[in-house]
C-alpha positions in Angstrom: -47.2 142.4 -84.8 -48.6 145.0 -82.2 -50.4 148.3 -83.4 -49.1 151.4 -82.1 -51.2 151.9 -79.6 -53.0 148.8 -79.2 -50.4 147.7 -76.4 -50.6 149.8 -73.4 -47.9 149.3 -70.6 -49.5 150.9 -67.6 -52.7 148.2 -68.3 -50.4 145.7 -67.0 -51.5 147.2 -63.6 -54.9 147.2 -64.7 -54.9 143.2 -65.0 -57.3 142.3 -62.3 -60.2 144.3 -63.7 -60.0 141.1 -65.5 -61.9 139.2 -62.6 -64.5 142.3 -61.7 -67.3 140.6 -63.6 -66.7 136.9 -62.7 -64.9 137.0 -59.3 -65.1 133.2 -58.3 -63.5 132.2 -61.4 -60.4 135.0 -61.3 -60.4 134.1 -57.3 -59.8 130.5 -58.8 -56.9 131.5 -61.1 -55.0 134.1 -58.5 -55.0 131.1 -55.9 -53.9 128.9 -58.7 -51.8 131.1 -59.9 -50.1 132.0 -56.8 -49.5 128.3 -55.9 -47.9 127.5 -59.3 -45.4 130.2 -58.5 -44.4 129.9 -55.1 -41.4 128.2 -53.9 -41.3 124.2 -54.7 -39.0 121.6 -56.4 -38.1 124.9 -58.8 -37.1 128.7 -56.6 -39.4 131.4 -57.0 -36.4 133.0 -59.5 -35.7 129.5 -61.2 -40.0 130.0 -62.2 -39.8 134.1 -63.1 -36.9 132.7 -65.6 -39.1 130.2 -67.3 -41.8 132.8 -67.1 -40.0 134.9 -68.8 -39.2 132.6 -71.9 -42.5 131.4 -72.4 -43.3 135.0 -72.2 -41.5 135.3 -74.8 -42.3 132.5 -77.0 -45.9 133.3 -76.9 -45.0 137.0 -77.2 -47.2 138.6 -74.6 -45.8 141.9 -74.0 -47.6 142.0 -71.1 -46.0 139.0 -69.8 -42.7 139.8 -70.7 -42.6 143.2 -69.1 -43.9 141.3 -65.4 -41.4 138.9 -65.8 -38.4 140.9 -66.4 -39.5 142.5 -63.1 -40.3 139.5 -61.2 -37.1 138.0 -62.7 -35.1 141.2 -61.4 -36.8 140.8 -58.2 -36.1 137.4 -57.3 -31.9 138.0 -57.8 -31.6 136.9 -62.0 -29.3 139.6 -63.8 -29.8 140.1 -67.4 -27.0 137.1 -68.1 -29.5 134.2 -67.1 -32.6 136.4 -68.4 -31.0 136.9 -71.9 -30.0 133.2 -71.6 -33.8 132.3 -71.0 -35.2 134.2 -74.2 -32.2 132.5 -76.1 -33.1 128.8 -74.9 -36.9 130.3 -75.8 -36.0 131.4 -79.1 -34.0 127.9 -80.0 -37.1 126.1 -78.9 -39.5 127.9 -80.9 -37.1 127.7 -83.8 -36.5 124.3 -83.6 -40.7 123.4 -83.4 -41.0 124.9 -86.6 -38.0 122.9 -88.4 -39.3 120.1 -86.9 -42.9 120.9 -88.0 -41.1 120.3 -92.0 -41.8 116.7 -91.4 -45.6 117.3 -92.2 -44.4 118.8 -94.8 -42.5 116.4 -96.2 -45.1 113.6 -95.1 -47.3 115.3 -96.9 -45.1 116.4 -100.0 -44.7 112.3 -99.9 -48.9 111.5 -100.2 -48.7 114.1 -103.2 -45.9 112.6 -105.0 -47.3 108.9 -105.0 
């Protein structure tokens, strides 16, 4: 759960103060990071989408507010987008029923 307050939109902008005190490593992740998102086997829009559902899985605010944009951007309508977070949500919810099979392994070392 966020604070009030503790999440601030406009420091979205204010992400690549992030590199000011180690610039060869953040010079390492923005060319990284740019490759991973340009165009390849997947569109620039197919990658915002997925963005936008991990985004949402790991629920980074800041994350999900670039990649409704960048989603926008590339040509996805709110349709696919809501689509994504629903195919996020389905995945997150179906790690944690699957994760009741340590609990039942281990309901099974208790009860022998």
């Amino acid at each position: 759960m966020i604070m009030p307050g503790y999440y601030h939109q406009e420091d979205l902008d204010r992400f690549p103060e992030i590199g000011s005190n180690a610039p060869e490593l953040w010079k390492k992740f923005s060319e990284w990071y740019g490759a991973v998102f340009a165009e390849g086997a997947l569109s620039e829009r197919e990658k915002c989408l997925i963005a936008l559902a991990v985004a949402h899985a790991v629920q980074c605010p800041y994350c999900i507010d670039a990649y409704t944009n960048a989603a926008l951007e590339k040509g996805s309508n709110l349709e696919q987008m809501s689509e994504a977070v629903h195919v996020s949500a389905a995945i997150r919810g179906g790690a944690s029923l699957v994760h009741g099979l340590q609990m039942r392994n281990a309901a099974a070392k208790v009860s022998m």
